[in-house]
C-alpha positions as CSV (number, residue, x, y, z in Angstrom):
1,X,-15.8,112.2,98.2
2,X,-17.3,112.7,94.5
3,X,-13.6,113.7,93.2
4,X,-12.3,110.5,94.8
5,X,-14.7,108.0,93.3
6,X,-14.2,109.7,89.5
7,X,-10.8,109.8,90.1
8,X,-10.9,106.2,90.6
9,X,-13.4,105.5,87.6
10,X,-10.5,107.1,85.4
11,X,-8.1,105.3,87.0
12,X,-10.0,101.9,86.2
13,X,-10.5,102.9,82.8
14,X,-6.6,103.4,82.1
15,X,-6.3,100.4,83.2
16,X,-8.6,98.6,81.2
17,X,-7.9,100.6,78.2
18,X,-3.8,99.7,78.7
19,X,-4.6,96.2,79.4
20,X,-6.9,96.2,76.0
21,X,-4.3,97.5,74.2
22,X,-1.6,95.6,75.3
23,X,-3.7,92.1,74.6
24,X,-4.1,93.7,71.1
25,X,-0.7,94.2,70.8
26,X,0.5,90.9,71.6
27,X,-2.1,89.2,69.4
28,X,-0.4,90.5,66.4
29,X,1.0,88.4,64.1
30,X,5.1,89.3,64.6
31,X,8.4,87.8,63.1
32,X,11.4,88.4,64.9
33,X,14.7,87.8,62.9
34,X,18.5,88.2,64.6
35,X,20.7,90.4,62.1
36,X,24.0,89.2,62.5
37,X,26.3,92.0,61.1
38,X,23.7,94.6,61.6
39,X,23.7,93.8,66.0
40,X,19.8,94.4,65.7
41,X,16.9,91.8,65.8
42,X,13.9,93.2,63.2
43,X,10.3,93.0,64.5
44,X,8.2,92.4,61.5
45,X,4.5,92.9,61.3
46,X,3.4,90.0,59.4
47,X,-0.1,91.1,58.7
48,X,1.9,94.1,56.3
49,X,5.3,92.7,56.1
50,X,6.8,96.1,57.5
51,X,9.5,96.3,60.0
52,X,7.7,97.6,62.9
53,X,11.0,98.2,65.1
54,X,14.5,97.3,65.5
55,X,16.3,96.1,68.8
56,X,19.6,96.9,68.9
57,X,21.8,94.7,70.6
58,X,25.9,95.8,72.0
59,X,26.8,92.6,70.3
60,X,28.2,91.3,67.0
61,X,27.0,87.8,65.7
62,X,23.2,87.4,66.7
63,X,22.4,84.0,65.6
64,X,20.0,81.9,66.6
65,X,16.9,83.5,68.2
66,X,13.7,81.6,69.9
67,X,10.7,82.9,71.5
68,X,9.2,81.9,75.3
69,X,6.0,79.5,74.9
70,X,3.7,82.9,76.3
71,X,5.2,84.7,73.9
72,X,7.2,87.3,76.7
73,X,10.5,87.4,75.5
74,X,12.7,86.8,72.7
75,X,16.4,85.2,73.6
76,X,18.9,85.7,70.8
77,X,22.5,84.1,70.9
78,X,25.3,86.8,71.0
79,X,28.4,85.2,69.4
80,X,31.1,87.9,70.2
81,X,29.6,88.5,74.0
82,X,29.3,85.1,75.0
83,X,25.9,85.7,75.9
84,X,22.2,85.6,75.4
85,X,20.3,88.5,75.3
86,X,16.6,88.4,76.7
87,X,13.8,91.3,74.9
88,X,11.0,91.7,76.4
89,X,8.4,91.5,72.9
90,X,5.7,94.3,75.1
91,X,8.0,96.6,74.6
92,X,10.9,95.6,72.4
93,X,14.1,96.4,74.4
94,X,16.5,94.6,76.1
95,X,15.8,93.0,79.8
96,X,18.9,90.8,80.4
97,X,21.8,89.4,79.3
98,X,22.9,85.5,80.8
99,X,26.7,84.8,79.9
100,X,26.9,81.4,78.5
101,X,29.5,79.9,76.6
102,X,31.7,80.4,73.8
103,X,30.0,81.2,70.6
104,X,26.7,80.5,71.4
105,X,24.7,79.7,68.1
106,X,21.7,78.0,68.5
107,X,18.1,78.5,71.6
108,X,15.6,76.0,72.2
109,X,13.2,76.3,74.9
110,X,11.2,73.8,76.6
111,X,7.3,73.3,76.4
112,X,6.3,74.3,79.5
113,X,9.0,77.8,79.3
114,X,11.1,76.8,82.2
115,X,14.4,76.3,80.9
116,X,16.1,77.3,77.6
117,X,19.2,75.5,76.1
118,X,21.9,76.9,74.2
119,X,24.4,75.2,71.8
120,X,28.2,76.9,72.1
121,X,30.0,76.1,68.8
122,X,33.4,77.1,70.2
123,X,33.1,75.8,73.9
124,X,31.6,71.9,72.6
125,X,29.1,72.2,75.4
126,X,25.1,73.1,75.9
127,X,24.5,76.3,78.8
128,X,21.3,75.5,80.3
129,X,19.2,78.5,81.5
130,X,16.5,79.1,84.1
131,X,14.4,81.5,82.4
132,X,13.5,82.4,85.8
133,X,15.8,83.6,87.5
134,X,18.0,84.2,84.1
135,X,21.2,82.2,85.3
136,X,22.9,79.3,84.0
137,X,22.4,76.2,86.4
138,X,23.8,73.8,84.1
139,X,26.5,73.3,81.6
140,X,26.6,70.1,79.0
141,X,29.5,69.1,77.1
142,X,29.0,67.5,74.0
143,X,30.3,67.0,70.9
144,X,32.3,69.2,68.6
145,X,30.8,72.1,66.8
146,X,27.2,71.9,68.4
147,X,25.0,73.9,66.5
148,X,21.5,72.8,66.1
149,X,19.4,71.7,69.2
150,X,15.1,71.0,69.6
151,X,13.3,69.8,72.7
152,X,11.3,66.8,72.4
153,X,7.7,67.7,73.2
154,X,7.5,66.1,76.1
155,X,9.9,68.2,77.3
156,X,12.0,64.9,78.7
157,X,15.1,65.2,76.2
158,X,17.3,67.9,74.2
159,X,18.8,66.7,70.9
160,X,22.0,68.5,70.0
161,X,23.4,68.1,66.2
162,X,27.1,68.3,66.2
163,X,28.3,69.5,62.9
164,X,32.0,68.3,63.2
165,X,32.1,65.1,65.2
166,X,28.8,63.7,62.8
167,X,26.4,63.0,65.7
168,X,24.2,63.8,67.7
169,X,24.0,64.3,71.6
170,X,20.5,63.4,73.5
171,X,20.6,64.9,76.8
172,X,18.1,64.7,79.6
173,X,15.9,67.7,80.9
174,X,16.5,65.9,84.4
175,X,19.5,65.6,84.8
176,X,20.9,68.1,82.1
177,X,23.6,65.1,81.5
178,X,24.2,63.6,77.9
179,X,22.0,59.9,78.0
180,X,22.9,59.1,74.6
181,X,25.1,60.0,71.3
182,X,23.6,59.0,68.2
183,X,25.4,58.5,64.9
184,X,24.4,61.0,62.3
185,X,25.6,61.4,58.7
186,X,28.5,64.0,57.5
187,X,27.5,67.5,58.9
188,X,24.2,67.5,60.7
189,X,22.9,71.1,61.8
190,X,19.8,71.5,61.7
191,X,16.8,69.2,63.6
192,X,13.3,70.2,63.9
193,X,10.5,67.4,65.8
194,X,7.2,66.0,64.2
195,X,4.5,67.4,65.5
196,X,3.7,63.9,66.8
197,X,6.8,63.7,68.7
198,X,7.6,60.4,67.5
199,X,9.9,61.8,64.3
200,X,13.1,64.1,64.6
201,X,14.4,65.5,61.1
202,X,18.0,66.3,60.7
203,X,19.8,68.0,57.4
204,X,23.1,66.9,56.9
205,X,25.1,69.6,55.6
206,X,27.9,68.1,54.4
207,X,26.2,65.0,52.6
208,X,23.7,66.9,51.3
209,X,21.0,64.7,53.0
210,X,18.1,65.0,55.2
211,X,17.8,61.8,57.9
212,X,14.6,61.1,60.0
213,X,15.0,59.7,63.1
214,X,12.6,57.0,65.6
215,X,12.9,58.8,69.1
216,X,12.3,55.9,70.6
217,X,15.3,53.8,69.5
218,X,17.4,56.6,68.3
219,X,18.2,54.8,64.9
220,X,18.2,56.8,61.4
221,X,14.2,56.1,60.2
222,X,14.6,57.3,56.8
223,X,17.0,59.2,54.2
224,X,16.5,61.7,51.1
225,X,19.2,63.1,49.1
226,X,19.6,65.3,46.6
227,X,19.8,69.0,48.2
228,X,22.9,71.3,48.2
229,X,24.2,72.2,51.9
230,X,21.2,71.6,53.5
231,X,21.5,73.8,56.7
232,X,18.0,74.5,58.3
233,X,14.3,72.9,58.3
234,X,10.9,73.2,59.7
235,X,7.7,71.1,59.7
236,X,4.5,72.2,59.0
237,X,1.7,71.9,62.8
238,X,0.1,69.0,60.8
239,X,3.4,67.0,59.9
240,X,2.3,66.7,56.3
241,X,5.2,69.2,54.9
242,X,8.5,70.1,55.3
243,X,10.6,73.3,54.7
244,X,14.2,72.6,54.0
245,X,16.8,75.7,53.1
246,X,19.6,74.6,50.3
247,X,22.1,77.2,51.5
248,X,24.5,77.0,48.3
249,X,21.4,77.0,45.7
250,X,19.2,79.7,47.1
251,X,16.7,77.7,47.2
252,X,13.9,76.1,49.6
253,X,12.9,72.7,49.3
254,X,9.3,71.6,50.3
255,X,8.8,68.0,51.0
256,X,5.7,66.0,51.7
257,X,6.7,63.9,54.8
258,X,4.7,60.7,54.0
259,X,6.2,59.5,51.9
260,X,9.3,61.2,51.9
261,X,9.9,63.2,49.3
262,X,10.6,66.5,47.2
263,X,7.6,68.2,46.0
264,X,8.6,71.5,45.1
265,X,11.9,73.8,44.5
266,X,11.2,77.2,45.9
267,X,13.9,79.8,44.6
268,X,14.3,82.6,47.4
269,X,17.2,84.8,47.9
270,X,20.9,84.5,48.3
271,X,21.6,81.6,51.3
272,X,18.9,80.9,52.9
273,X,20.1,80.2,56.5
274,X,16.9,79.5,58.3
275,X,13.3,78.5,57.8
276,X,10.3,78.7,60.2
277,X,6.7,77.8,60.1
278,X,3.4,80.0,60.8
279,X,1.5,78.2,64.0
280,X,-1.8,77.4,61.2
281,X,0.7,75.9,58.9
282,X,-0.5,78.4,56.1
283,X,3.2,80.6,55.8
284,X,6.9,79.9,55.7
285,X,9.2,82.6,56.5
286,X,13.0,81.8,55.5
287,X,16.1,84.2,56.2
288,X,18.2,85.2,53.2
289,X,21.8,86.1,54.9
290,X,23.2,87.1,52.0
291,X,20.3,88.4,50.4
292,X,19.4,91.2,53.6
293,X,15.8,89.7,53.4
294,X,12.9,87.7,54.5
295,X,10.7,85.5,51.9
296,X,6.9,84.3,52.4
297,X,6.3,81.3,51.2
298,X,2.7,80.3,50.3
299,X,2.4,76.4,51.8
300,X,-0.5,75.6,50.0
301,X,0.9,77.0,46.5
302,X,4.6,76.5,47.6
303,X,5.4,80.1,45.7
304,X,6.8,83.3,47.3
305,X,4.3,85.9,47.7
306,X,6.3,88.7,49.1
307,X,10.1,89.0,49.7
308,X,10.8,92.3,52.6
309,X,13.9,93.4,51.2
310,X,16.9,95.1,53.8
311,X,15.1,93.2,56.8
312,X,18.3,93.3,57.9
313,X,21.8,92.8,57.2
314,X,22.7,89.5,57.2
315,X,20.1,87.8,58.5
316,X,20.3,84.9,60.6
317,X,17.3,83.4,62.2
318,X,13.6,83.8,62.8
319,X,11.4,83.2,64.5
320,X,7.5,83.6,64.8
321,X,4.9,84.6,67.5
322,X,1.3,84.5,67.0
């Protein structure tokens, strides 16, 4: 009867020592960026900027990448296998693998982690996932070249930024049906929401523009000019800044968003395809494709303080869990 009982004592204390560990683990500061020559996605410490693993996935073209709300799993977009691949971030290998359509480029989950949307470049239509049960329920056409897509936060619509047909496609979370096509300028890609969910920012690639638009009317807010192929962006938790990547200058521009305006050119490496914001607003984490690597940038000093060099090769997306 004594063996029992300290048998079970141990047993306990496994238990609670795993469970410790693993809250530990999950607490930590990690940037996950899709490598999309390389077929691996990097897990990078951000407390030492190391690369602390590397997923590797069967297919060619990882693009876009975006992490559940609990912070579970990272889904990355597999261009060559039609598909998106779900890792499971506890223990960094792949769980499942949800066909969708054809090129798939861009994830955007919603608020409450129930559904997850993915833009198809080469199909013109938006596969909508059940992160449940890891199927597609839904499929969206819209317009042509889709590429960027954000979920409002109240989780109610899914904006869509078609890079060829100059527009972009609202579609409801209800009904998983386009409501709405609103015009946009030459080349929009990507769209990011204001924190206050009143604002959506879109950079237009093509007129080398960044547009803000009124959610509720769906009319163009606001314009700046002056950037070179603007392709990504990301807004800082307290809406104040902006973080928009000049793919043909190497560059990153930081913008106050009130007014609107340029405040600072960041230099970072060799086309910058994606930028991303840390959850206290205090670090910006941009993708260089061509350069291999991944730059910090200070938001308060807007200056990079570190630059991980061969985080990858070619180097996509990121995205950030904290």
């Amino acid at each position: 009867m004594r063996k029992s009982y300290s048998l079970k004592i141990r047993n306990v204390k496994a238990i609670l020592f795993f469970a410790a560990f693993t809250a530990v683990a999950s607490a930590q500061p990690y940037a996950y960026v899709s490598n999309m020559m390389g077929n691996t996605v990097s897990v990078v410490n951000r407390a030492d900027n190391t690369v602390t693993a590397s997923v590797f996935l069967s297919a060619a073209g990882l693009a876009g990448l975006a992490i559940s709300p609990d912070g579970a799993y990272v889904y990355v977009a597999e261009q060559t296998k039609k598909s998106v691949a779900v890792i499971s971030t506890a223990l960094n290998t792949l769980v499942a693998i949800i066909p969708v359509g054809t090129g798939p480029v861009q994830i955007a989950i919603t608020p409450n982690g129930s559904t997850a949307y993915v833009t198809n470049q080469q199909s013109n239509n938006v596969s909508v996932i059940d992160t449940v049960t890891r199927t597609v329920v839904a499929t969206a056409p819209v317009g042509v070249k889709p590429v960027g897509v954000a979920v409002t936060l109240d989780g109610s619509r899914v904006l869509v930024t078609n890079l060829s047909s100059a527009n972009i496609s609202v579609i409801s979370t209800v009904s998983n049906t386009v409501i709405a096509n609103w015009p946009a300028l030459s080349g929009p890609n990507g769209i990011a929401m204001s924190p206050n969910g009143n604002l959506a920012y879109v950079t237009n690639q093509y007129a080398n523009s960044v547009t803000v638009y009124n959610l509720n009317y769906g009319s163009i807010q606001n314009l700046i000019s002056g950037f070179t192929a603007p392709n990504a962006l990301a807004v800082t938790p307290d809406g104040r800044q902006m973080y928009v990547t000049n793919s043909n200058s190497s560059t990153v521009f930081a913008m106050n968003t009130s007014p609107l305006q340029i405040i600072a050119r960041v230099p970072v490496g060799l086309l910058p395809s994606s930028v991303t914001v840390s959850a206290d607003g205090a670090t910006a984490y941009v993708t260089n494709a061509y350069g291999y690597s991944l730059s910090e940038i200070d938001t308060a000093t807007n200056t990079v303080t570190y630059t991980l060099a061969r985080v990858g090769i070619y180097p996509f997306s990121a995205a950030l869990y904290q």
